[in-house]
Backbone bond lengths (Angstrom), bond angles and torsions (degrees), N, CA, C in turn:
res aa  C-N    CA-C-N  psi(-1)  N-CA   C-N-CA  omega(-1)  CA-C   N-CA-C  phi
1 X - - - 1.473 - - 1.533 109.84 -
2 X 1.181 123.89 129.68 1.309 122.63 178.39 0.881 120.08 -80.48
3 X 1.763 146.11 166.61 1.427 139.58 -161.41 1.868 101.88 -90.55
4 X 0.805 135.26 -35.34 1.267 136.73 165.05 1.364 106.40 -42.38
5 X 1.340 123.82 -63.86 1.476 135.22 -179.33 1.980 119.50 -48.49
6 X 1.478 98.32 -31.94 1.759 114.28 159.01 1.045 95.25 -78.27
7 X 1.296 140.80 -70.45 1.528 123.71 -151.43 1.353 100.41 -63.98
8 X 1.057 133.63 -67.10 2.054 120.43 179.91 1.533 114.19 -30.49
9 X 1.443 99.94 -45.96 1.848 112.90 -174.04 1.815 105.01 -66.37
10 X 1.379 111.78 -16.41 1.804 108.73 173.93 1.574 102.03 -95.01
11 X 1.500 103.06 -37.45 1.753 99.62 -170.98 1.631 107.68 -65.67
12 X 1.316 122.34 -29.13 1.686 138.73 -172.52 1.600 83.35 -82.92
13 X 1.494 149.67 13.24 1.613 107.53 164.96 1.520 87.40 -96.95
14 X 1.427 126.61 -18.66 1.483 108.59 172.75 1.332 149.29 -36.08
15 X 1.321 162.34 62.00 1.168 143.74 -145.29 1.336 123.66 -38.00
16 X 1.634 108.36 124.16 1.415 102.59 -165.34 1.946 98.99 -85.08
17 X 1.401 111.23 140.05 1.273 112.08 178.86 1.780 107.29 -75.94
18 X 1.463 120.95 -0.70 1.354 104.82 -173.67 2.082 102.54 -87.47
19 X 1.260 92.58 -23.23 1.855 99.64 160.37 1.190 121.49 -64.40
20 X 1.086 129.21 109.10 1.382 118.76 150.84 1.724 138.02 -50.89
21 X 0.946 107.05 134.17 1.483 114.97 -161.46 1.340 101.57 -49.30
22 X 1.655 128.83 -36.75 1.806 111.91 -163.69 1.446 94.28 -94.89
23 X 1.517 116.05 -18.33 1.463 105.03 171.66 1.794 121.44 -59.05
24 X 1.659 104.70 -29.43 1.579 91.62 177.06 1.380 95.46 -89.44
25 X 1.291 148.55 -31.97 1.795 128.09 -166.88 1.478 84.32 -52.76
26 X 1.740 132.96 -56.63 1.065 109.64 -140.08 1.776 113.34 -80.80
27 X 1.011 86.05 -4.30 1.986 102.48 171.15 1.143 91.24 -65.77
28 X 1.396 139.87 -76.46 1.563 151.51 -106.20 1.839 70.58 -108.87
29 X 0.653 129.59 -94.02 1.838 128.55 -173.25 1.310 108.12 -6.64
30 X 1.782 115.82 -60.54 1.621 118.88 -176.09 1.372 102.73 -52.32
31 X 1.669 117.60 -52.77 1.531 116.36 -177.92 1.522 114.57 -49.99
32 X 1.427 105.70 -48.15 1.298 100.40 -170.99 2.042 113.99 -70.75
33 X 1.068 100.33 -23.86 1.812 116.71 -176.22 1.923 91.77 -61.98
34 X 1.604 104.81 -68.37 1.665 88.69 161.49 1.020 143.96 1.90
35 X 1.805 98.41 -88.06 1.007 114.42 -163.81 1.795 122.33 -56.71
36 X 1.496 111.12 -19.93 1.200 129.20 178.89 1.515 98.57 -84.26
37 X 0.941 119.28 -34.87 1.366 99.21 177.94 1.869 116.99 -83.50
38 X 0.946 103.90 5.10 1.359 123.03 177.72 1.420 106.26 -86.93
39 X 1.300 111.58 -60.21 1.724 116.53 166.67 1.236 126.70 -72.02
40 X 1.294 123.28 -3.50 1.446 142.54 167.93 1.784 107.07 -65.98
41 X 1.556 91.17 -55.18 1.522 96.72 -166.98 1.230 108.26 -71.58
42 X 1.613 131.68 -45.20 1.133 120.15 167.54 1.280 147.59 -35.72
């Protein structure tokens, strides 16, 4: 991984202000809805 490629990957845990805030819960919700269905199936 190149060092440029970390530095974007620290600047991206920032919240980007061009997202709207319920637009990422509702991202992070689908991921998380997944993930249960992931451990469901198992």
């Amino acid at each position: 991984m190149k060092e440029k490629d970390v530095k974007s990957k620290k600047n991206s845990r920032k919240p980007k202000p061009a997202m709207p805030v319920q637009k990422a819960i509702e991202i992070s919700m689908k991921q998380f809805a997944k993930e249960l269905e992931y451990l469901k199936d198992r």
